[in-house]
PyMOL commands that place a pseudoatom at each C-alpha (Angstrom):
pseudoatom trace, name=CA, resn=UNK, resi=1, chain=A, elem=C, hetatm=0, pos=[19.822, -31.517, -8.865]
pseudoatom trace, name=CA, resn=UNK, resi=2, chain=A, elem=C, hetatm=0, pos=[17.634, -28.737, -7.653]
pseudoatom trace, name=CA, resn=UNK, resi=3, chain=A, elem=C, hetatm=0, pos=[14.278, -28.433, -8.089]
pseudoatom trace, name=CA, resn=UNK, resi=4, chain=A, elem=C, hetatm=0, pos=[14.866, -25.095, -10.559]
pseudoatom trace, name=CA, resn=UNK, resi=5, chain=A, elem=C, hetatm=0, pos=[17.893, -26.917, -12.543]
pseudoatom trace, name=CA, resn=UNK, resi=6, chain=A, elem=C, hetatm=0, pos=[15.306, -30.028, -13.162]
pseudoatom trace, name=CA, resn=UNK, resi=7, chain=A, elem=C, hetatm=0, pos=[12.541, -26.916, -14.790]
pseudoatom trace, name=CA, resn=UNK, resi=8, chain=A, elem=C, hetatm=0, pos=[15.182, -25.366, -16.855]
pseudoatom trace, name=CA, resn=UNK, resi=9, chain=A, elem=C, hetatm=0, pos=[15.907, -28.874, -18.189]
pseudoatom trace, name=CA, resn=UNK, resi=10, chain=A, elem=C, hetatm=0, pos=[12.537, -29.847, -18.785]
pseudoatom trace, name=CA, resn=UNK, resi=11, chain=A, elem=C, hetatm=0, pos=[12.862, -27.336, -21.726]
pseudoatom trace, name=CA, resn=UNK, resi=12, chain=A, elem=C, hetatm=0, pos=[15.806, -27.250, -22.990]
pseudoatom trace, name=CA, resn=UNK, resi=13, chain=A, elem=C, hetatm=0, pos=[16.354, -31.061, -23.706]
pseudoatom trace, name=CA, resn=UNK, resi=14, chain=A, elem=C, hetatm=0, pos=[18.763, -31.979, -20.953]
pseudoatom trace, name=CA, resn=UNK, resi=15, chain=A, elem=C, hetatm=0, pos=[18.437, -35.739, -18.885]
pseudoatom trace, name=CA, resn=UNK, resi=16, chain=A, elem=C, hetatm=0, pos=[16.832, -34.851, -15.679]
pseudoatom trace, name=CA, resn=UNK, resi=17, chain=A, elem=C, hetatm=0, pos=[15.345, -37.422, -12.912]
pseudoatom trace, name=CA, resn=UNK, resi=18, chain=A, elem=C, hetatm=0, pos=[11.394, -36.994, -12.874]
pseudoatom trace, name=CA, resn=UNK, resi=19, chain=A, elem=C, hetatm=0, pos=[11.237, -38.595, -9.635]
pseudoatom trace, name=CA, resn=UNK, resi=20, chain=A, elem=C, hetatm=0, pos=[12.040, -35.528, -7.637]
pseudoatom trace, name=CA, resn=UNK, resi=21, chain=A, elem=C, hetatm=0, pos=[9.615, -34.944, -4.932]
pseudoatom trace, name=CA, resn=UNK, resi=22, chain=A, elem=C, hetatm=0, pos=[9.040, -31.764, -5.298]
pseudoatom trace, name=CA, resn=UNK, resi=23, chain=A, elem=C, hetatm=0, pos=[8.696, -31.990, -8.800]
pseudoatom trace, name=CA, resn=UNK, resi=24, chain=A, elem=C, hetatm=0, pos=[5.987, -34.931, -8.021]
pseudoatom trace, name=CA, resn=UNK, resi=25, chain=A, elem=C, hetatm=0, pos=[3.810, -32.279, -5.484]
pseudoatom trace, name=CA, resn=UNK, resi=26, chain=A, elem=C, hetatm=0, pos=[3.257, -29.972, -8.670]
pseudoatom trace, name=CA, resn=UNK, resi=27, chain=A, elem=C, hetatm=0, pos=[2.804, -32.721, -11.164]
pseudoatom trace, name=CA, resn=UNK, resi=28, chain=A, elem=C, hetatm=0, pos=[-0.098, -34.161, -8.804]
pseudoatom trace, name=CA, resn=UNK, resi=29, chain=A, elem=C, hetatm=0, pos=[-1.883, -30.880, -8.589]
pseudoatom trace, name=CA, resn=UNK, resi=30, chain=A, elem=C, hetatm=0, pos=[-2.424, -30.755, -12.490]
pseudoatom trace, name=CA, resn=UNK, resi=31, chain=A, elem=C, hetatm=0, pos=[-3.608, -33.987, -12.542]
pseudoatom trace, name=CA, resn=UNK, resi=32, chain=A, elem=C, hetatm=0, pos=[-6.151, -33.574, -9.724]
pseudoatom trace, name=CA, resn=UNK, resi=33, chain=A, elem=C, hetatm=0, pos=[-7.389, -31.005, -12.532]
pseudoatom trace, name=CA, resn=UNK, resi=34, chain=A, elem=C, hetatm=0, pos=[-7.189, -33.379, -14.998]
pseudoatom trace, name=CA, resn=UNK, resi=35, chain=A, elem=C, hetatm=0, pos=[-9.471, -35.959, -13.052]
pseudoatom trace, name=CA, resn=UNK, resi=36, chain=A, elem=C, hetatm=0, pos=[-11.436, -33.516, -12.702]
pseudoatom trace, name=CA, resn=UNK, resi=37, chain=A, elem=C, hetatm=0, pos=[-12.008, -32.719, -16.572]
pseudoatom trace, name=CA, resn=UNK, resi=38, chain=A, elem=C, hetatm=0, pos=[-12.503, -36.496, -17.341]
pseudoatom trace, name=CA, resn=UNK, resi=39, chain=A, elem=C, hetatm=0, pos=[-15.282, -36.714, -14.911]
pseudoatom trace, name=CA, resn=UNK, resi=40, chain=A, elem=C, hetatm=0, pos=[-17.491, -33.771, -16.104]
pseudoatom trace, name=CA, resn=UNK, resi=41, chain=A, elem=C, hetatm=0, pos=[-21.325, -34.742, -17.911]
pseudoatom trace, name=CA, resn=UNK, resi=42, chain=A, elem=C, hetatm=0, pos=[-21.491, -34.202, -21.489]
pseudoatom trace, name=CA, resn=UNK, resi=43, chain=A, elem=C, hetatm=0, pos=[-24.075, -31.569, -20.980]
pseudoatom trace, name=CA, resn=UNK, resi=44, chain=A, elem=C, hetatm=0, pos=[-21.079, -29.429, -18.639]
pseudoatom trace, name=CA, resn=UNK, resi=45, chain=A, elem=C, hetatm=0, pos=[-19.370, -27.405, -21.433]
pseudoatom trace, name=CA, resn=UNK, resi=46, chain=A, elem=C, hetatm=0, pos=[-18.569, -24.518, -19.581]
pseudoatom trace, name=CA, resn=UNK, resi=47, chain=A, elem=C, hetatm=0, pos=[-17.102, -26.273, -16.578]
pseudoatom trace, name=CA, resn=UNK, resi=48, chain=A, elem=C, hetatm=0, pos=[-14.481, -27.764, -19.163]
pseudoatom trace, name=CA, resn=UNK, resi=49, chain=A, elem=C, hetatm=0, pos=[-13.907, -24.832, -20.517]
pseudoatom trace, name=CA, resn=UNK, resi=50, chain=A, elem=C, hetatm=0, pos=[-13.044, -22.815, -17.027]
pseudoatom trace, name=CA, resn=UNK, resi=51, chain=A, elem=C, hetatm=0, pos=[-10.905, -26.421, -16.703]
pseudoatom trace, name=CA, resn=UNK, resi=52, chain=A, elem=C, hetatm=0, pos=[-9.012, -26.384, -19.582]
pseudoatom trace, name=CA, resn=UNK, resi=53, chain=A, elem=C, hetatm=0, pos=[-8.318, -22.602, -18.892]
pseudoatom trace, name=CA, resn=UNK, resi=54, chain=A, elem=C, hetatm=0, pos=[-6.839, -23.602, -15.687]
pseudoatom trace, name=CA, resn=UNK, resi=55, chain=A, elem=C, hetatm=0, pos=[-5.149, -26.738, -16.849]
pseudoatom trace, name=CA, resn=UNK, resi=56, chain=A, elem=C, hetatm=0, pos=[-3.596, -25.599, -20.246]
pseudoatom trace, name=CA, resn=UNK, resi=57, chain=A, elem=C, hetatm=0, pos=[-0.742, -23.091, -20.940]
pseudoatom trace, name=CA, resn=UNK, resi=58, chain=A, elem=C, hetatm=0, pos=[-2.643, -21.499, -23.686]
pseudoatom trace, name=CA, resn=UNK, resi=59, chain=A, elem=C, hetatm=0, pos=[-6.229, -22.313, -24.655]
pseudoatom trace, name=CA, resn=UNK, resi=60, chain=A, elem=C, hetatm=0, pos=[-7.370, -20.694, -27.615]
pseudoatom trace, name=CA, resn=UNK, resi=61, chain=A, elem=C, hetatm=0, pos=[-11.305, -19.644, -28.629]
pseudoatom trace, name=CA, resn=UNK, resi=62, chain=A, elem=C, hetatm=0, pos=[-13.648, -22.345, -29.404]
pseudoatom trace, name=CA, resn=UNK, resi=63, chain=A, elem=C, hetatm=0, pos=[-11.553, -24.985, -29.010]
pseudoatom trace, name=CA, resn=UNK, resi=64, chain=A, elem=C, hetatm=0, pos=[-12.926, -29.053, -28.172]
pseudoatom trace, name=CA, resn=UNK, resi=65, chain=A, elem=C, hetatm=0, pos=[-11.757, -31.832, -26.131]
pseudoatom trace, name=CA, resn=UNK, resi=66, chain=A, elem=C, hetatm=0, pos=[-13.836, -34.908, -25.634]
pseudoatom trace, name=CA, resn=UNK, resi=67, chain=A, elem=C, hetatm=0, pos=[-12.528, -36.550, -22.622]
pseudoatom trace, name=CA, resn=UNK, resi=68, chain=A, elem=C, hetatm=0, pos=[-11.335, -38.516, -21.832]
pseudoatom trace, name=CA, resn=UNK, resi=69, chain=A, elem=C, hetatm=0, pos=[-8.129, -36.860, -21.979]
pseudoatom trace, name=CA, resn=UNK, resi=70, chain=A, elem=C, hetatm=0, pos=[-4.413, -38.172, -20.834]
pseudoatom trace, name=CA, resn=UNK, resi=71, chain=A, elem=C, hetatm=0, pos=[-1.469, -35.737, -20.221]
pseudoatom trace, name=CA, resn=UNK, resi=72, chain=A, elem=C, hetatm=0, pos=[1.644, -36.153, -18.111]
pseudoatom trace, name=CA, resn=UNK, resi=73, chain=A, elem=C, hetatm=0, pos=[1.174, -32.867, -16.775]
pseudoatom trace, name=CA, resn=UNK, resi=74, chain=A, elem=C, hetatm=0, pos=[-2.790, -32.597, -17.364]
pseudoatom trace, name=CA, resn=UNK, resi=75, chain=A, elem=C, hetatm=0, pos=[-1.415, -30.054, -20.117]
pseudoatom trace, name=CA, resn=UNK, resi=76, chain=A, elem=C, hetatm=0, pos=[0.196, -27.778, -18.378]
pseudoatom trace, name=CA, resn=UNK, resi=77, chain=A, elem=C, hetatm=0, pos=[2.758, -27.190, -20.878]
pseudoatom trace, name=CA, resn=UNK, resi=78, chain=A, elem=C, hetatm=0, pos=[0.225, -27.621, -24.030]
pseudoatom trace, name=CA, resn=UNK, resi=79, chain=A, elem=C, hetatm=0, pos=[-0.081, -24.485, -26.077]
pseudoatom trace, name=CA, resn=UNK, resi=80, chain=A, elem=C, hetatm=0, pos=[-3.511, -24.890, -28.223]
pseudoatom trace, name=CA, resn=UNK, resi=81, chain=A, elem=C, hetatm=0, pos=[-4.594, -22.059, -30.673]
pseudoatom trace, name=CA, resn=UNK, resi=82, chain=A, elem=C, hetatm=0, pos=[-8.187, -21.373, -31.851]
pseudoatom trace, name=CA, resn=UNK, resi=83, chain=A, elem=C, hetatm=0, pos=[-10.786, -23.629, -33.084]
pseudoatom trace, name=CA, resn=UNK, resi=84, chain=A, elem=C, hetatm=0, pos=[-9.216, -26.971, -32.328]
pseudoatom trace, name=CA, resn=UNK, resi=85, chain=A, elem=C, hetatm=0, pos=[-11.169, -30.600, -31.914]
pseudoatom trace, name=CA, resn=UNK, resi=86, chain=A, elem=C, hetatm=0, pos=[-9.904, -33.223, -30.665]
pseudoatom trace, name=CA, resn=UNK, resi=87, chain=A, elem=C, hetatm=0, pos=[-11.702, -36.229, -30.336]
pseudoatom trace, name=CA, resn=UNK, resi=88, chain=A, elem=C, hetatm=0, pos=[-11.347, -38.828, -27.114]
pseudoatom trace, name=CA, resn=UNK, resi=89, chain=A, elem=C, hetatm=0, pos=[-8.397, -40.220, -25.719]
pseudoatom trace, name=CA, resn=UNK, resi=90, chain=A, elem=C, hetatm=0, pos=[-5.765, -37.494, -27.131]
pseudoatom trace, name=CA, resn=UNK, resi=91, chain=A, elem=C, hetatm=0, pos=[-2.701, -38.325, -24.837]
pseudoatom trace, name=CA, resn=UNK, resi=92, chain=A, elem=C, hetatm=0, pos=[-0.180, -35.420, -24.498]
pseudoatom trace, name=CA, resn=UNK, resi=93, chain=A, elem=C, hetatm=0, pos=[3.084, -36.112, -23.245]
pseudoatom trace, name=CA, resn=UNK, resi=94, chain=A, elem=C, hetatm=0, pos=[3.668, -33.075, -22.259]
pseudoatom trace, name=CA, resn=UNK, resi=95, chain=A, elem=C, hetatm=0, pos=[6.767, -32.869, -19.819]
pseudoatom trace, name=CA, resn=UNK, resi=96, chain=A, elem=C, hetatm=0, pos=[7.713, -30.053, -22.301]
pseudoatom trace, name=CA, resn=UNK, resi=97, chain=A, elem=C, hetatm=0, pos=[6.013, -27.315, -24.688]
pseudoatom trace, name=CA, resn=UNK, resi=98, chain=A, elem=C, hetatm=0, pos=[3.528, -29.073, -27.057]
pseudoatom trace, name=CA, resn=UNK, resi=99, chain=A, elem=C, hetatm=0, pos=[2.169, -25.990, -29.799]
pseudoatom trace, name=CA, resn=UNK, resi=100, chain=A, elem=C, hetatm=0, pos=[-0.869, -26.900, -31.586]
pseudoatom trace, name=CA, resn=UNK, resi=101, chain=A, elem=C, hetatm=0, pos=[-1.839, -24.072, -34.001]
pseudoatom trace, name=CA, resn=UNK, resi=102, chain=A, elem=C, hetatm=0, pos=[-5.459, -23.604, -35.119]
pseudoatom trace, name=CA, resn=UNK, resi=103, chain=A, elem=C, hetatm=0, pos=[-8.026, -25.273, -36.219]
pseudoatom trace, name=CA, resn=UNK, resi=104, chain=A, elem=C, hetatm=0, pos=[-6.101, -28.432, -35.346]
pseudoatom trace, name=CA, resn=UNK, resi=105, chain=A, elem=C, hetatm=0, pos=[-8.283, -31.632, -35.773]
pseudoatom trace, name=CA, resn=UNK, resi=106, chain=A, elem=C, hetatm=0, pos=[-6.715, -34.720, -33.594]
pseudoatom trace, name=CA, resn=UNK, resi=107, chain=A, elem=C, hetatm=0, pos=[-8.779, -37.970, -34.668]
pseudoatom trace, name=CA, resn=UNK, resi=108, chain=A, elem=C, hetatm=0, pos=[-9.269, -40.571, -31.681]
pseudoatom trace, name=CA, resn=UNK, resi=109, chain=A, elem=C, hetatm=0, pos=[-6.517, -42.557, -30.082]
pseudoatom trace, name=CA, resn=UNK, resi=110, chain=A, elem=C, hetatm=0, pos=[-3.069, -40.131, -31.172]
pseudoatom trace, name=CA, resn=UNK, resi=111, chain=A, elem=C, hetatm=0, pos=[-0.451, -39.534, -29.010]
pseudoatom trace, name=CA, resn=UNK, resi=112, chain=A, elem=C, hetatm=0, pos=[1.682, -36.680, -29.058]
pseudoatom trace, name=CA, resn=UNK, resi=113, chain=A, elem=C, hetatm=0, pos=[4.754, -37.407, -27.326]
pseudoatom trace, name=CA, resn=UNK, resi=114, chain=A, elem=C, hetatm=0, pos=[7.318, -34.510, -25.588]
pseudoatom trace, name=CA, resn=UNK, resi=115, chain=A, elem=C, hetatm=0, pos=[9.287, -36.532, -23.579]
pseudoatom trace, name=CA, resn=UNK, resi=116, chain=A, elem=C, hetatm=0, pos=[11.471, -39.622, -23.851]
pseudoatom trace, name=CA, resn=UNK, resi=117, chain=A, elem=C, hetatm=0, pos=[14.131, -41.533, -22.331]
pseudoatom trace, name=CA, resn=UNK, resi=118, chain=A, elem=C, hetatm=0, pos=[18.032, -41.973, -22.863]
pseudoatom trace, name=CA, resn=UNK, resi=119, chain=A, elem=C, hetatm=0, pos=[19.077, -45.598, -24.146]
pseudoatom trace, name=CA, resn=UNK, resi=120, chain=A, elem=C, hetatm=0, pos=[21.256, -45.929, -21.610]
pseudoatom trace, name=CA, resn=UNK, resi=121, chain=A, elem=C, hetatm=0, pos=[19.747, -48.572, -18.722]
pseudoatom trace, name=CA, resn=UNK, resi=122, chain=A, elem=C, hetatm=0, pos=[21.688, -46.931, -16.332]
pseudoatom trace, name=CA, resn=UNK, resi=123, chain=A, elem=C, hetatm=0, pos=[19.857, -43.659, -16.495]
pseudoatom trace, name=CA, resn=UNK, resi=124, chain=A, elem=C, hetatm=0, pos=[16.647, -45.216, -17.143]
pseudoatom trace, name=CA, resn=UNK, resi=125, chain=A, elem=C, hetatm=0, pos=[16.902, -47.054, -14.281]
pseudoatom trace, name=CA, resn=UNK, resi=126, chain=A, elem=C, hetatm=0, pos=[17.078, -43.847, -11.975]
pseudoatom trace, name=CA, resn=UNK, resi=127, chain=A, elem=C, hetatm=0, pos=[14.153, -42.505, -13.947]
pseudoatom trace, name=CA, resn=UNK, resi=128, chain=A, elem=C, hetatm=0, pos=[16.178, -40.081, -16.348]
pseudoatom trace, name=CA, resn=UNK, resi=129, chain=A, elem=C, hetatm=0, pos=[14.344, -38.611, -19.100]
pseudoatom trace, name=CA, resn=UNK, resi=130, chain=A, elem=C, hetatm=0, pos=[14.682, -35.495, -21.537]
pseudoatom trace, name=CA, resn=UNK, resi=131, chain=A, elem=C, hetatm=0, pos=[12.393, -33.236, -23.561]
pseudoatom trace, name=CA, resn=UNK, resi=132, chain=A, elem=C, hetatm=0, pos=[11.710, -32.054, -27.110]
pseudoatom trace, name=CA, resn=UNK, resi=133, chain=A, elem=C, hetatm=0, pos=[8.967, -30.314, -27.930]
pseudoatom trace, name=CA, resn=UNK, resi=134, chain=A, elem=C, hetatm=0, pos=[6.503, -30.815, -30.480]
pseudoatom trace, name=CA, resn=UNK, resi=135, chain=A, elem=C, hetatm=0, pos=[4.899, -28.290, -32.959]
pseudoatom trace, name=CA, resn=UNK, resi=136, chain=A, elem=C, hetatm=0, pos=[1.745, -28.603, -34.692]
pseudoatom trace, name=CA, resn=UNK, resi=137, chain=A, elem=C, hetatm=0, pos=[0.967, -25.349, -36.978]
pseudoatom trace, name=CA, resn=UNK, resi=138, chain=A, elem=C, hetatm=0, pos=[-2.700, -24.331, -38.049]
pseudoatom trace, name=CA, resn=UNK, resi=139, chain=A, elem=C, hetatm=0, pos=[-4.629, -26.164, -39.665]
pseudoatom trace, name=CA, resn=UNK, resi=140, chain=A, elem=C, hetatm=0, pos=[-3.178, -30.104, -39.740]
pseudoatom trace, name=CA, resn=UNK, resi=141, chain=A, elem=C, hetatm=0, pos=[-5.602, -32.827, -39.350]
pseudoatom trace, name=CA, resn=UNK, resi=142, chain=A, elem=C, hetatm=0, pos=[-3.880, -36.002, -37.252]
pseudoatom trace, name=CA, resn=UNK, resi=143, chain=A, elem=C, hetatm=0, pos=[-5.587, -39.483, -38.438]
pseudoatom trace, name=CA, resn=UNK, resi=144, chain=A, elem=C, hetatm=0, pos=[-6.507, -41.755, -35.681]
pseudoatom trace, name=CA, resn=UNK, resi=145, chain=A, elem=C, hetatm=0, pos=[-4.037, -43.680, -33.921]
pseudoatom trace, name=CA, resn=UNK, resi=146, chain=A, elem=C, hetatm=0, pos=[-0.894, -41.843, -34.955]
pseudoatom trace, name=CA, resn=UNK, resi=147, chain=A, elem=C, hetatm=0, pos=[1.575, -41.266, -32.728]
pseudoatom trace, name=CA, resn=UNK, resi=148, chain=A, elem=C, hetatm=0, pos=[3.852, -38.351, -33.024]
pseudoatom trace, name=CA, resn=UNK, resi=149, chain=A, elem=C, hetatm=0, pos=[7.643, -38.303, -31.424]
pseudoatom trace, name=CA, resn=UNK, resi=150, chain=A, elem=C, hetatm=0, pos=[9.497, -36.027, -29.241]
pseudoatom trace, name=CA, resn=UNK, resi=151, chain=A, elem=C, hetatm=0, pos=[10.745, -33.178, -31.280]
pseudoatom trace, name=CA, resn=UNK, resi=152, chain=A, elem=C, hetatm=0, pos=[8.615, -33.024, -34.617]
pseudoatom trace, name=CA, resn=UNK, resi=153, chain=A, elem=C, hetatm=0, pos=[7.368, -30.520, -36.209]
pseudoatom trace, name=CA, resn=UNK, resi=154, chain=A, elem=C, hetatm=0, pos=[4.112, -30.579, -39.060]
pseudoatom trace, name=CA, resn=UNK, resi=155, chain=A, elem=C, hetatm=0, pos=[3.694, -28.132, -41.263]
pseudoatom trace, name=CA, resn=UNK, resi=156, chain=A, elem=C, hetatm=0, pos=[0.468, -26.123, -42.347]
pseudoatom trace, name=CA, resn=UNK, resi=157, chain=A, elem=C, hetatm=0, pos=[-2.646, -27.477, -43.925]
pseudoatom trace, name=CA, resn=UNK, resi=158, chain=A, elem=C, hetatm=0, pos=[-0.738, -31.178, -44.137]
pseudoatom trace, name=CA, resn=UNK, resi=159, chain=A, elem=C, hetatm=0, pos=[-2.801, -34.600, -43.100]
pseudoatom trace, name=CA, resn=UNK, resi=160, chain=A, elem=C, hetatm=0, pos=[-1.312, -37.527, -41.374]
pseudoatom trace, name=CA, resn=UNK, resi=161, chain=A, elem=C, hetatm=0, pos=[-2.770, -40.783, -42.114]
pseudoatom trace, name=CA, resn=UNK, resi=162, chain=A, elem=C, hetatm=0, pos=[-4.892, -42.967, -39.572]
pseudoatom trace, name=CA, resn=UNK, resi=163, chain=A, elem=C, hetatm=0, pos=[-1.683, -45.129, -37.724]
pseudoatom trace, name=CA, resn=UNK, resi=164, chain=A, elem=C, hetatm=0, pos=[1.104, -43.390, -38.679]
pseudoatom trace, name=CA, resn=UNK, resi=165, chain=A, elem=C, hetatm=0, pos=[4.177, -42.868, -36.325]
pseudoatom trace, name=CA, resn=UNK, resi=166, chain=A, elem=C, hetatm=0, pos=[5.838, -39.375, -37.163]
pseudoatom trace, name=CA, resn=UNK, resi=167, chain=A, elem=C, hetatm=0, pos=[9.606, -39.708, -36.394]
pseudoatom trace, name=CA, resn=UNK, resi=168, chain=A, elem=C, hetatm=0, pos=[10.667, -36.779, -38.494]
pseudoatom trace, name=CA, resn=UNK, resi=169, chain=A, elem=C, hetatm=0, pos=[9.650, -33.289, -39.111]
pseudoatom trace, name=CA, resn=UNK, resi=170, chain=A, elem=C, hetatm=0, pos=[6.524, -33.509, -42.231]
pseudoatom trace, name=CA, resn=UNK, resi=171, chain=A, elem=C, hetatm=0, pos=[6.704, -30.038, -44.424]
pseudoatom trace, name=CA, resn=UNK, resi=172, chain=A, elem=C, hetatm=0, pos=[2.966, -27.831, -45.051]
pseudoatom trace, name=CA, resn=UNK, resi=173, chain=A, elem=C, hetatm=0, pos=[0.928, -28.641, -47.447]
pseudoatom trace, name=CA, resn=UNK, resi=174, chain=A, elem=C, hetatm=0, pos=[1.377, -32.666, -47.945]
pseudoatom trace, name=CA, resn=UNK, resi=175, chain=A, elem=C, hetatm=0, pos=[-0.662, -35.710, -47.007]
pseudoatom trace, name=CA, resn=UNK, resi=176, chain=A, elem=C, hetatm=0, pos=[1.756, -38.511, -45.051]
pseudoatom trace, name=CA, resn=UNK, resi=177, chain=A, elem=C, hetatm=0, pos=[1.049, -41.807, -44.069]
pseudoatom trace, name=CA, resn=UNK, resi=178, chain=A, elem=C, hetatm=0, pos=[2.977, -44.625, -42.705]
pseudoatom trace, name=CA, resn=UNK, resi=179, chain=A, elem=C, hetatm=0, pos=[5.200, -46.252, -40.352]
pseudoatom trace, name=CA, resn=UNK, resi=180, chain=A, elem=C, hetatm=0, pos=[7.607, -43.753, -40.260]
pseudoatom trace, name=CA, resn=UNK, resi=181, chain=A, elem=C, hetatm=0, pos=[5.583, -41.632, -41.779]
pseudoatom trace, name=CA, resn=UNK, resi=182, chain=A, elem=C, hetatm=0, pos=[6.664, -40.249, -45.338]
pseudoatom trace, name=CA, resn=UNK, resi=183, chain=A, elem=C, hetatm=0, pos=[4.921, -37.760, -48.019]
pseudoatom trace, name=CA, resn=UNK, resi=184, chain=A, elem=C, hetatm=0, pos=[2.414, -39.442, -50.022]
pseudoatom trace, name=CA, resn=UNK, resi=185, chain=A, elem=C, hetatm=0, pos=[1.556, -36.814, -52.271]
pseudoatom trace, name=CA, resn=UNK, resi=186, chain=A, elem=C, hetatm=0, pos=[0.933, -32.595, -52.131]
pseudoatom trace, name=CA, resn=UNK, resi=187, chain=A, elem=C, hetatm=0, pos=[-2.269, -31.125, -51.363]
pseudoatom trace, name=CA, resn=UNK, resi=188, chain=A, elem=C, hetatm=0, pos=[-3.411, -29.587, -54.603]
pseudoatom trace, name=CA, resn=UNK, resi=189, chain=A, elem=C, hetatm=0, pos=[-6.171, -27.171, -56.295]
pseudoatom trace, name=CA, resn=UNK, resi=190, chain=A, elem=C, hetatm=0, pos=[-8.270, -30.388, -57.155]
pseudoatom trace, name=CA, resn=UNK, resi=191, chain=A, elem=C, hetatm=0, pos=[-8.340, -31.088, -53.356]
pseudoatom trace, name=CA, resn=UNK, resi=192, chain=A, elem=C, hetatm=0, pos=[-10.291, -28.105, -53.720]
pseudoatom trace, name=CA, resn=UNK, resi=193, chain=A, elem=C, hetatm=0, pos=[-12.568, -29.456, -55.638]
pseudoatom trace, name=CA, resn=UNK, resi=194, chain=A, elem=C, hetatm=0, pos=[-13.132, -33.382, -54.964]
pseudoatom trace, name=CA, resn=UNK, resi=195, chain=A, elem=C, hetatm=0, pos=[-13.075, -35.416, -52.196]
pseudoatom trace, name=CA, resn=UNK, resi=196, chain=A, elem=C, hetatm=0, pos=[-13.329, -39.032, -51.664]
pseudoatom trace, name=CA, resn=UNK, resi=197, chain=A, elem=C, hetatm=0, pos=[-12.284, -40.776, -54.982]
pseudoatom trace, name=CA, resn=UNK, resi=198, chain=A, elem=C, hetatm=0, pos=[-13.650, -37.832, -57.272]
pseudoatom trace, name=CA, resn=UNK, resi=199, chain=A, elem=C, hetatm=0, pos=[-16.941, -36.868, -55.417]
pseudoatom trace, name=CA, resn=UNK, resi=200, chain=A, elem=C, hetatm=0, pos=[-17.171, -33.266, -56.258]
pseudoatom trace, name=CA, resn=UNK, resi=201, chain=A, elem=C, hetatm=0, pos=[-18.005, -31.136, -53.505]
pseudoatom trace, name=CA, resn=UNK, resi=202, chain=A, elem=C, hetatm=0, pos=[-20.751, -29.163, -53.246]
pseudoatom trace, name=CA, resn=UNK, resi=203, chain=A, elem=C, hetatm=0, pos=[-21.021, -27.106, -50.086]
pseudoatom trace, name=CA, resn=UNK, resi=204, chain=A, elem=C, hetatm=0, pos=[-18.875, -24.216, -49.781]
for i in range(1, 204): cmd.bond("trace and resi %d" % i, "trace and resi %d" % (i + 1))
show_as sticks, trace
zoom trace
């Protein structure tokens, strides 16, 4: 398998061997990148800014990454809109497209996870894997700890609760929690108004 056949299958879901070589050569360049990131001073904002403009397929306006930060391909397939945070140790698997929409909040410790491998030991053994990517539209806040699988997609406005795994698309609009993670409840107009067990809020 060439080198052109393993990038078309990197994004359209087929089993490819992520061993290649030459595959390996590019990978190592983004991570160098990467390293690079994770070892700037808090007081460097604008060097991890030019960074994440060189690392990242699409890097939206004010957007925030506390390192340190783990990705496959030290995001080189990670689209990010405007305005999002995301707090330390975000880990993007991101052998395929990841889409994060904006003003995205990622708590610490949650995974988002493009890539996987085939059940088959047999495959896994020669280092086969495939791709599905993951889309995160504006707005969603991700708990801490939650890991989200290959292929997902979470709606607008919705919350995931702290240690969920997401195994399944969540619709807009919803808070979910849970291992897999299911709909709780809808986000409605008194969400609006109170927060935190009735505390009405007071700050517009």
């Amino acid at each position: 398998m060439n080198l052109e056949e393993i990038k078309k299958r990197m994004k359209n879901g087929g089993i490819y061997f992520s061993h290649d070589e030459e595959l390996m050569k590019i990978q190592l360049k983004c991570l160098e990148l990467l390293y690079d990131f994770n070892e700037t001073r808090p007081s460097q904002l604008e060097k991890r800014q030019e960074l994440l403009k060189q690392m990242f397929a699409e890097i939206g306006k004010d957007c925030y990454i506390e390192p340190p930060l783990r990705a496959n391909w030290g995001g080189r397939h990670v689209h990010f809109g405007n305005g999002v945070y995301a707090n330390f140790n975000l880990t993007l698997v991101d052998d395929t497209d990841i889409f994060v929409g904006d003003n995205v909040m990622f708590a610490p410790n949650v995974v988002v996870a493009g890539a996987t491998h085939p059940i088959s030991p047999t495959l896994r053994a020669k280092k086969g894997q495939y791709n599905l990517p993951v889309k995160i539209e504006n707005n969603v806040w991700i708990g801490a700890s939650t890991v989200i699988l290959p292929g997902v997609t979470i709606g607008e406005n919705s919350v995931i609760g702290a240690g969920s795994i997401v195994t399944k698309d969540i619709p807009a609009n919803v808070v979910a929690v849970g291992n897999p993670c299911k709909v709780l409840r809808e986000i409605t107009e008194e969400d609006l108004k109170y927060y935190n067990k009735g505390r009405l809020i007071d700050v517009e």
